[in-house]
Backbone as numpy.savetxt, mean C-alpha at the origin, in Angstrom:
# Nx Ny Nz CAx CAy CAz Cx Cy Cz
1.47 -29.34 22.01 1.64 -29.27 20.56 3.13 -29.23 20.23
3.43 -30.03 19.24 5.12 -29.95 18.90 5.63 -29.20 18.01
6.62 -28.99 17.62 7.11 -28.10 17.14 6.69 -28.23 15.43
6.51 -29.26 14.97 5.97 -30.01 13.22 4.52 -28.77 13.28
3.65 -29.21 14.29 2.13 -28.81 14.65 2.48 -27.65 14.59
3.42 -26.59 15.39 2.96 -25.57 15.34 2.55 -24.51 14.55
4.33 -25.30 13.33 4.37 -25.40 12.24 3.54 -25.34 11.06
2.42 -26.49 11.29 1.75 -26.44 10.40 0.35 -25.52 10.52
-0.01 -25.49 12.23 -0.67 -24.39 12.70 -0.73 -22.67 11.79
0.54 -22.67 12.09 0.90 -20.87 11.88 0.87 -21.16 9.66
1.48 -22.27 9.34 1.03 -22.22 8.13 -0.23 -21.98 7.35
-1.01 -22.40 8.03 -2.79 -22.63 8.08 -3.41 -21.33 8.48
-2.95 -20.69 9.30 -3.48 -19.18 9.96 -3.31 -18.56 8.42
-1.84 -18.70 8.21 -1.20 -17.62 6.95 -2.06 -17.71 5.61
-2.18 -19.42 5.43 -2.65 -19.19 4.28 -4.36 -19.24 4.79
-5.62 -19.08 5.67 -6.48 -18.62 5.56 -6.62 -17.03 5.46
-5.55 -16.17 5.40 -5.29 -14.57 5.93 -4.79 -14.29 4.17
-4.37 -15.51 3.37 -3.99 -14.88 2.34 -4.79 -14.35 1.46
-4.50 -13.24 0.35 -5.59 -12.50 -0.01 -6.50 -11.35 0.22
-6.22 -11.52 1.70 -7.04 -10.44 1.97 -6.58 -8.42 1.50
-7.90 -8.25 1.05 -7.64 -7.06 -0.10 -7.92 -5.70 1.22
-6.58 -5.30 1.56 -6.91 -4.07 1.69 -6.95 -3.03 1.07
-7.91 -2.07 1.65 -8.71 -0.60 1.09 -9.08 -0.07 2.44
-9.38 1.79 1.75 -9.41 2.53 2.88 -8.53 4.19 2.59
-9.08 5.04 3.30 -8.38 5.77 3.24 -6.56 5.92 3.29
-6.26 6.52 2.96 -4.70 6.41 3.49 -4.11 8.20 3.25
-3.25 8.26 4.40 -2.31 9.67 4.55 -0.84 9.35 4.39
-0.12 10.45 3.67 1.24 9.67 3.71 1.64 10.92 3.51
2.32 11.14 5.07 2.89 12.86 5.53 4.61 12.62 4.93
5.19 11.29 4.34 6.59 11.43 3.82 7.34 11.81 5.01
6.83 11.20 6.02 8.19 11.16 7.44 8.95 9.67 7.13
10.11 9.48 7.67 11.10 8.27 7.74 11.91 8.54 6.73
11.87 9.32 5.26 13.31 9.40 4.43 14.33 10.41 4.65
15.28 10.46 4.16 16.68 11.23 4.81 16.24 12.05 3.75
17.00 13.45 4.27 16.56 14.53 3.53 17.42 14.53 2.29
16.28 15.24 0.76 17.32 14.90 -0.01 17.09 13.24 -0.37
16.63 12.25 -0.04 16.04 11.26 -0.72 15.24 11.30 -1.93
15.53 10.79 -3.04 14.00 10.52 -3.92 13.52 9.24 -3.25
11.73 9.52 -3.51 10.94 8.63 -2.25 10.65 7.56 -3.48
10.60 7.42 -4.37 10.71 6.07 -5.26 9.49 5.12 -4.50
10.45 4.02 -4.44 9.29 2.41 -4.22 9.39 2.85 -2.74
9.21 3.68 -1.66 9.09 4.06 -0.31 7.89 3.25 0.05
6.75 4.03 -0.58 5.50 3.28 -0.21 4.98 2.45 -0.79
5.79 2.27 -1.13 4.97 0.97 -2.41 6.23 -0.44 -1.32
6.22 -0.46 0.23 7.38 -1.70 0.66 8.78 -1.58 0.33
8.77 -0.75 -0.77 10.48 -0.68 -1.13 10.90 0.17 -0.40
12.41 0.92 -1.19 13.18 1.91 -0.25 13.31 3.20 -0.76
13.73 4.02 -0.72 14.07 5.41 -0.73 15.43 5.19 -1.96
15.68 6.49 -2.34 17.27 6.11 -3.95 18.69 6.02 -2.90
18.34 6.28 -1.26 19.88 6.22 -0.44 19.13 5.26 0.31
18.33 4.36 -0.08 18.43 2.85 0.63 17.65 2.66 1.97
17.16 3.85 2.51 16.43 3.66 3.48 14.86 2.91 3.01
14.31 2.05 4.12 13.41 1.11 4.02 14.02 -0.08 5.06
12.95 -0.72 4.38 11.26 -0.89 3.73 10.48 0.29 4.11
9.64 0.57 3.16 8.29 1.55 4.03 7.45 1.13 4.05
6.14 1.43 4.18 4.70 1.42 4.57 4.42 0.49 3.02
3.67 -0.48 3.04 3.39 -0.88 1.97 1.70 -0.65 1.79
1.70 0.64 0.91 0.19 1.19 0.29 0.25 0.89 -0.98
1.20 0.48 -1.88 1.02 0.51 -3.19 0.91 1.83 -3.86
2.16 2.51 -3.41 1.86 3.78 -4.24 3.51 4.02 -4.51
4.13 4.35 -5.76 4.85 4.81 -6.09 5.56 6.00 -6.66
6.29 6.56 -6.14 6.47 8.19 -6.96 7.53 8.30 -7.65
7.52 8.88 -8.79 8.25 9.79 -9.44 8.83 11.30 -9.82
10.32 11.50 -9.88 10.32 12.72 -9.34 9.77 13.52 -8.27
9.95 12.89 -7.30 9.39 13.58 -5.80 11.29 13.11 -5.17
11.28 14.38 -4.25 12.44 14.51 -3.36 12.08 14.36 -1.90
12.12 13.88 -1.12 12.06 14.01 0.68 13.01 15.29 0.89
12.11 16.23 1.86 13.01 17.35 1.71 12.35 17.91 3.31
13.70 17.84 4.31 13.22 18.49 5.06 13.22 19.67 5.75
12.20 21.02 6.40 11.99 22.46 6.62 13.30 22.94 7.00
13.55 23.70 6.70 15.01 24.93 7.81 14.69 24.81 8.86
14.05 23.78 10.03 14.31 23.75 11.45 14.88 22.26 11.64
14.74 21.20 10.61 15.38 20.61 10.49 16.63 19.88 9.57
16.40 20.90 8.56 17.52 20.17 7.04 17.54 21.53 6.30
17.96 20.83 4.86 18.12 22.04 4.15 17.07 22.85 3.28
15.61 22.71 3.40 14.43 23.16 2.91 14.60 24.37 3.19
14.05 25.69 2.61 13.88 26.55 2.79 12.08 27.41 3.29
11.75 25.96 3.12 10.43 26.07 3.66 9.68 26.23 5.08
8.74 26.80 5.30 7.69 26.19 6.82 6.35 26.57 6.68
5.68 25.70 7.55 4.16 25.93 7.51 3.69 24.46 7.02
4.40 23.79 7.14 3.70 22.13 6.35 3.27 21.82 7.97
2.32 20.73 7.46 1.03 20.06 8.58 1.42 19.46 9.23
2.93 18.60 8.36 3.17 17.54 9.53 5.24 17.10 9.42
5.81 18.16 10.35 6.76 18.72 10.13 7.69 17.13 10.71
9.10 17.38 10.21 9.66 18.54 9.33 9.51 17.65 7.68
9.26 16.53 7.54 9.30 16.17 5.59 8.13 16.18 4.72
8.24 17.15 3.72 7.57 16.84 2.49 8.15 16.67 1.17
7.60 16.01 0.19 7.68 15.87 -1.01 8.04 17.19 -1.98
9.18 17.29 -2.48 9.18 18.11 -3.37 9.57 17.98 -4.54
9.36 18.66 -5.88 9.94 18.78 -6.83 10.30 20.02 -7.47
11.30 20.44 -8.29 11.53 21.75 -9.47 10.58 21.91 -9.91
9.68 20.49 -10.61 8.94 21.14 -11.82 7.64 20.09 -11.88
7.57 19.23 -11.46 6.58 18.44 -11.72 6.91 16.82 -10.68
5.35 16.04 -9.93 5.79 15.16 -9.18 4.80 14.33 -9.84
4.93 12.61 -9.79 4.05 11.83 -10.55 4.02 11.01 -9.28
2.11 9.81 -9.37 2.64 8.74 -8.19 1.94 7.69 -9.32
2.22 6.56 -9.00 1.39 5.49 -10.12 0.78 4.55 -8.69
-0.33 4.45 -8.52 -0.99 3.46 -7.30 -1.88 2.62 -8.62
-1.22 1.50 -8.72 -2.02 0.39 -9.56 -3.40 0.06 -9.13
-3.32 -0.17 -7.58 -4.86 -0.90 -7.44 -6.28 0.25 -7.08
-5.52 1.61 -7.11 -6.50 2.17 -7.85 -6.86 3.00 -6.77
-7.77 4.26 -6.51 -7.93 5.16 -5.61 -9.22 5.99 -5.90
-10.19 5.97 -4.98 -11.38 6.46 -5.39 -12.24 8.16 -4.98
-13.34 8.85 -5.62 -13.92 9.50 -5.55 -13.04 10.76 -4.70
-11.82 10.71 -4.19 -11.27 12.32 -4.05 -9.83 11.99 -3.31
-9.16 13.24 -3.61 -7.83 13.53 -3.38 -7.60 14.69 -2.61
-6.65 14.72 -1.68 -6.79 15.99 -0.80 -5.03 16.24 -0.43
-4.71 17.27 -0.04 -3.34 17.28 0.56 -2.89 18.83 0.38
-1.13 19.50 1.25 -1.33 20.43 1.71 -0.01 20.68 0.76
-0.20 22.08 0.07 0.45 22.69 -0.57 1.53 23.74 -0.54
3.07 23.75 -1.04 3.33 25.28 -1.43 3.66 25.36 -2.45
3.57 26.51 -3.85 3.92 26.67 -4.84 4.13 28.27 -5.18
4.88 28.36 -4.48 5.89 30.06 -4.46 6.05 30.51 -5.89
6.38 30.02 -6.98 6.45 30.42 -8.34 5.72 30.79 -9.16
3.99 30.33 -8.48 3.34 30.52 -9.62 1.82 29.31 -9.45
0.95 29.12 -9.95 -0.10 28.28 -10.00 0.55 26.65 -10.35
-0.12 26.02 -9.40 -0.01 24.30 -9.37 -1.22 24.02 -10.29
-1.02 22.48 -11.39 -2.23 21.63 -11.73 -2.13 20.24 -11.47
-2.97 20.07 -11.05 -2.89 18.52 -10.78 -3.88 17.70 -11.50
-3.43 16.68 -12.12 -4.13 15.54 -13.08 -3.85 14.54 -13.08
-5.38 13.70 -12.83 -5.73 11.95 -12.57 -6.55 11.52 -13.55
-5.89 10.12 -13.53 -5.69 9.66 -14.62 -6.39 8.01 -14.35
-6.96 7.35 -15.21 -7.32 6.38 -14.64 -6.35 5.00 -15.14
-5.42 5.21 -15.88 -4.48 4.24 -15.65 -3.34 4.51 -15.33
-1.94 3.43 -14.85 -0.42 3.66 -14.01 -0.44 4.53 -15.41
0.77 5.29 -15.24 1.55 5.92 -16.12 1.31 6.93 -17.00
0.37 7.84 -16.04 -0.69 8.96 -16.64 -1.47 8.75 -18.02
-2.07 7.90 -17.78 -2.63 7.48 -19.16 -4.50 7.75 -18.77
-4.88 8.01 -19.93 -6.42 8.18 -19.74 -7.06 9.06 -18.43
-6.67 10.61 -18.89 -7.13 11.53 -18.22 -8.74 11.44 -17.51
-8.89 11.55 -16.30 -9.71 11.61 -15.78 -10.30 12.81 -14.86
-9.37 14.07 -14.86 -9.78 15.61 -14.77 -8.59 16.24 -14.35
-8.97 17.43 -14.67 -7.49 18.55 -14.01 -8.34 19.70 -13.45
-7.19 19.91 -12.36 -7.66 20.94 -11.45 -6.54 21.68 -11.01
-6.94 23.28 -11.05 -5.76 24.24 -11.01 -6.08 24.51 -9.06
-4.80 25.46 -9.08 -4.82 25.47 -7.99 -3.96 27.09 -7.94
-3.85 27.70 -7.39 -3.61 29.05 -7.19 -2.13 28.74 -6.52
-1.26 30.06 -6.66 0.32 30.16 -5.89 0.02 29.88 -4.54
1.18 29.42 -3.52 1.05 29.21 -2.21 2.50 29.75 -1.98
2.90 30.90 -1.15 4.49 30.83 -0.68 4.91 29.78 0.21
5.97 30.00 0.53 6.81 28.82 0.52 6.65 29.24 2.33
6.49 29.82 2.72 6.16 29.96 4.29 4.54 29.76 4.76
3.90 28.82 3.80 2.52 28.84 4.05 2.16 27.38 3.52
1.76 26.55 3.86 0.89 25.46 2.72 -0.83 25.42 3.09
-0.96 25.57 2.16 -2.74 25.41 1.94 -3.43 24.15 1.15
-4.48 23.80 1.88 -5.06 22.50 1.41 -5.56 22.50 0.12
-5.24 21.71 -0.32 -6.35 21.59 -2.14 -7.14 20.14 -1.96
-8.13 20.29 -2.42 -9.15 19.18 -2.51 -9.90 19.26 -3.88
-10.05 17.95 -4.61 -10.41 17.42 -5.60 -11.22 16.35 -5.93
-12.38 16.64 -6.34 -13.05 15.31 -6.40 -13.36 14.63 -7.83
-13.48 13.38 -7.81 -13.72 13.04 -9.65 -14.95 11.57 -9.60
-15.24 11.46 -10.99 -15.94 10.05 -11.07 -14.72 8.97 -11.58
-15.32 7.64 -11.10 -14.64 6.45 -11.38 -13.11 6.20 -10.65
-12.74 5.14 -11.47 -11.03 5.14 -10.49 -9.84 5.73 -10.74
-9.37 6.09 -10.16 -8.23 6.93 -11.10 -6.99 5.48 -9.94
-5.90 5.80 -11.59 -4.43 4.77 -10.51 -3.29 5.47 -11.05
-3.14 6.91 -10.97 -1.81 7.51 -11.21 -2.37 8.75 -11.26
-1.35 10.30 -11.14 -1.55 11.33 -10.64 -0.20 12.00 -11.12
-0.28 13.31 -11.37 0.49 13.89 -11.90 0.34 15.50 -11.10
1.50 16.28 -10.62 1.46 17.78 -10.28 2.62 18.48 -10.69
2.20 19.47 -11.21 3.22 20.25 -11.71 3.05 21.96 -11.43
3.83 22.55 -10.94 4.11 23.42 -11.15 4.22 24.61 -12.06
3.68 25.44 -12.18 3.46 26.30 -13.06 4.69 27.59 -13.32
5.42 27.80 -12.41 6.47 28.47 -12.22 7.26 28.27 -12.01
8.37 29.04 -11.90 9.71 28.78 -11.09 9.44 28.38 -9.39
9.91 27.66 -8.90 9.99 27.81 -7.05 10.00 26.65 -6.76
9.22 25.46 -8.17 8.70 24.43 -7.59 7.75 24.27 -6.81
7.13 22.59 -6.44 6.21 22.29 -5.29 6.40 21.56 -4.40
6.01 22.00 -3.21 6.01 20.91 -1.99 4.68 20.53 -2.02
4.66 19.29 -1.46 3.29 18.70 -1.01 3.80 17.77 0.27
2.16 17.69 1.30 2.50 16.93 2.72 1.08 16.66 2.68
1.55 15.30 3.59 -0.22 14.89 4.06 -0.78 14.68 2.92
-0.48 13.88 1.63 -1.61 13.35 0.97 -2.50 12.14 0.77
-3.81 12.56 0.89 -4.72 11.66 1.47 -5.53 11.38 -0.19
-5.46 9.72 0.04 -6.56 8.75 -0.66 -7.41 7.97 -0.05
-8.50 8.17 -1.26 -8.96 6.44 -0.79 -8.88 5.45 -1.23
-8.35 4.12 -1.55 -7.80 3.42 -2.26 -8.53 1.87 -2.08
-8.74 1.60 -3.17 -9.57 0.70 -3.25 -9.10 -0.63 -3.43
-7.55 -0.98 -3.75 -7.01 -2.21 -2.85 -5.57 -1.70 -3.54
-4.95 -2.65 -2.01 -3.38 -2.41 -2.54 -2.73 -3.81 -2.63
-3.52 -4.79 -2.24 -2.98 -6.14 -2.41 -4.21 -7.09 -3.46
-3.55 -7.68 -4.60 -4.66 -8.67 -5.32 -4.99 -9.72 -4.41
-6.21 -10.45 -4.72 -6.05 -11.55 -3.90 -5.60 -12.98 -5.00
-5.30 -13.90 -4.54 -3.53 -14.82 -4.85 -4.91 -15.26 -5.82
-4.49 -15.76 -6.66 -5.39 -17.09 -7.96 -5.70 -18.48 -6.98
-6.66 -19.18 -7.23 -6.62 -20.84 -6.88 -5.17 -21.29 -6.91
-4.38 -21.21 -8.42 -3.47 -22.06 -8.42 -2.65 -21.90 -7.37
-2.52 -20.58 -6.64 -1.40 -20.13 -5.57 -1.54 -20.64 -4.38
-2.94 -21.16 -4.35 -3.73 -21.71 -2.88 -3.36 -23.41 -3.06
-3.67 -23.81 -4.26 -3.58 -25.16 -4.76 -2.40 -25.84 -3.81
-0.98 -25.44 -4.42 -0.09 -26.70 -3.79 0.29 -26.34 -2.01
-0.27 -24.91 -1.57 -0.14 -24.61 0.01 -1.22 -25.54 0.57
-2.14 -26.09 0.11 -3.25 -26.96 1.20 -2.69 -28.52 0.86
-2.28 -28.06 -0.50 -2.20 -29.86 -0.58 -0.81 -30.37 0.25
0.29 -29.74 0.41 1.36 -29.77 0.77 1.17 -29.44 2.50
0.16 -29.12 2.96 0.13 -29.07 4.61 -0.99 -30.44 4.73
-2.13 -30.86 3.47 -2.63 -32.14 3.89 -1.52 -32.93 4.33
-0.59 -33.32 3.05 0.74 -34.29 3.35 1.41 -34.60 5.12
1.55 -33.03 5.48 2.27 -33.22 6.31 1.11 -33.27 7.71
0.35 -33.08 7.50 -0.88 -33.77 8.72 -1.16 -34.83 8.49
-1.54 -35.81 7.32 -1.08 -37.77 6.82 0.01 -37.99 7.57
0.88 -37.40 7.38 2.67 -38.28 7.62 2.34 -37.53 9.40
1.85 -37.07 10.29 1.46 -36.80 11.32 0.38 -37.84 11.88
-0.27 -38.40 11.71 -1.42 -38.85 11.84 -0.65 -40.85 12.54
-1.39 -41.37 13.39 -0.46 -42.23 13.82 -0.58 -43.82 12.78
0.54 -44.33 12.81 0.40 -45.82 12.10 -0.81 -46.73 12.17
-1.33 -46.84 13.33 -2.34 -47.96 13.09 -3.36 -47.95 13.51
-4.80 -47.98 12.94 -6.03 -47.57 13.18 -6.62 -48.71 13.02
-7.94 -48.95 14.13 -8.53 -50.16 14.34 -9.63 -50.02 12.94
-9.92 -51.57 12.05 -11.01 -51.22 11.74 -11.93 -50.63 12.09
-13.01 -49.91 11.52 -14.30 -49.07 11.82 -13.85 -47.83 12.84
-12.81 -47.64 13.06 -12.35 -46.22 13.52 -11.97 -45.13 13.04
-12.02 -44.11 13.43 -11.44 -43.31 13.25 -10.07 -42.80 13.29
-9.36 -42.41 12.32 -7.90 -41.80 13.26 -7.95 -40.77 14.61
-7.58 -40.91 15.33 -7.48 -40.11 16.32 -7.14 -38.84 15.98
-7.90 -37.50 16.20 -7.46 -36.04 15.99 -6.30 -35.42 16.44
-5.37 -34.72 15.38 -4.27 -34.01 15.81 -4.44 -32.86 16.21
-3.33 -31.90 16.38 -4.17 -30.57 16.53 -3.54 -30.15 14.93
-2.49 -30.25 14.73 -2.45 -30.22 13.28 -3.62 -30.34 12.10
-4.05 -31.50 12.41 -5.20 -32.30 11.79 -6.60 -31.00 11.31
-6.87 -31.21 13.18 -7.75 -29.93 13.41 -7.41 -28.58 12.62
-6.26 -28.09 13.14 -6.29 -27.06 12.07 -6.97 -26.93 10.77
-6.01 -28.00 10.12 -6.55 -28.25 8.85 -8.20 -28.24 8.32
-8.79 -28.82 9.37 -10.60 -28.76 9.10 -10.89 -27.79 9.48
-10.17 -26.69 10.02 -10.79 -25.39 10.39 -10.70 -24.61 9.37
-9.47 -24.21 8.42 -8.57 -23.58 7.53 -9.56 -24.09 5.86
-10.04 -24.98 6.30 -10.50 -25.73 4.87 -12.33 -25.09 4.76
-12.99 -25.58 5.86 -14.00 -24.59 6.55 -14.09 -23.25 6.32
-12.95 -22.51 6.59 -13.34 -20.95 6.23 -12.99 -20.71 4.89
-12.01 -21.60 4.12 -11.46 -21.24 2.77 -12.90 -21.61 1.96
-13.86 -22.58 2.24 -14.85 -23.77 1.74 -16.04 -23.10 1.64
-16.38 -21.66 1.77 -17.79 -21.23 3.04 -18.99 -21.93 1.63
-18.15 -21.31 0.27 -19.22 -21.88 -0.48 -19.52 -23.41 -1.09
-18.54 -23.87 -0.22 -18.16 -25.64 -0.16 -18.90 -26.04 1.02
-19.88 -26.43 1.84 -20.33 -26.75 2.52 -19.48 -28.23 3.21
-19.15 -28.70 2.15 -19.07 -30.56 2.36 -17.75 -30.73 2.95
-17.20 -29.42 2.82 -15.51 -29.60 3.60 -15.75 -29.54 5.16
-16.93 -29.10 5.85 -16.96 -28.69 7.50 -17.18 -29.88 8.25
């Protein structure tokens, strides 16, 4: 196979793989930012506010959250988190906006030394359209304890705040998320097949006997494979 083929090979893999919607639980213990980071577009593929990245791309974004790591490794004054040494903290309140949405419960490990935590989900980005609140009792800052929450329908943004002075840490928070990638429109698929037909034609050799066939490329092949699985409810493409 030559180097055009392989070409058009690995193009054909990509775009039968495009789309695909992941979902699933997800944990995000806030290890990899420098302490003292705001974790921003971290998980959402972007970076941290001092530039570290790419991260994990879940589609989740935060606001007002700090990367902050324990007194055995940085300047936290904290210990007892699950999954040492970084968690999320804020003074007074932390927000996340996950667009493609997160289902039936929320879980993760707490401290709130000042005073009672509430946390509220919401079923659209940008805390919009409350979907329940749930209190949560003080935690010192040498202890974190789990909170778990369950709700109906989808929630895609989240809000915690603090009730006191001390602020909150949070680690290990777990969703289930019901996609973090859309899948692409037709039109996005449109000029990627027609533009790899082209280049399997201009592959294909000059001169074919009447009543023959062109001889198969592997390029070629690809292509009837890629068209096949994109086609399943097209029968007439196999």
């Amino acid at each position: 196979m030559n180097d055009v083929s392989k070409l058009v090979v690995l193009s054909l893999f990509s775009l039968a793989s495009a789309g695909t919607i992941t979902a699933g639980p997800v944990t995000i213990n806030f290890e990899g930012l420098m302490d003292g980071e705001l974790i921003q577009d971290y998980f959402n593929g972007g970076s941290g506010s001092l530039g570290t990245g790419p991260g994990a791309q879940l589609g989740i974004v935060f606001s007002g959250a700090t990367a902050i790591k324990d007194r055995e490794a940085g300047r936290g004054g904290f210990s007892g988190e699950p999954s040492t040494p970084t968690v999320a903290f804020s003074n007074m309140f932390i927000t996340a906006d996950v667009p493609g949405g997160f289902t039936d419960s929320i879980s993760f490990w707490y401290s709130s030394p000042g005073g009672a935590m509430t946390l509220r989900i919401y079923s659209q980005p940008g805390q919009r359209g409350e979907l329940g609140i749930f209190n949560f009792g003080s935690s010192p800052i040498t202890t974190f304890t789990v909170a778990n929450a369950s709700f109906n329908g989808v929630a895609r943004s989240l809000a915690l705040t603090s009730q006191g002075l001390g602020g909150v840490y949070i680690d290990d928070l777990s969703l289930i998320e019901q996609s973090v990638a859309p899948t692409p429109e037709p039109s996005f698929l449109l000029p990627l097949v027609t533009g790899l037909i082209v280049i399997c034609l201009k592959r294909m050799p000059a001169e074919v006997r009447p009543g023959q066939s062109p001889p198969k490329t592997a390029a070629g092949e690809a292509l009837s494979e890629v068209l096949c699985i994109r086609s399943r409810r097209r029968p007439t493409f196999c």
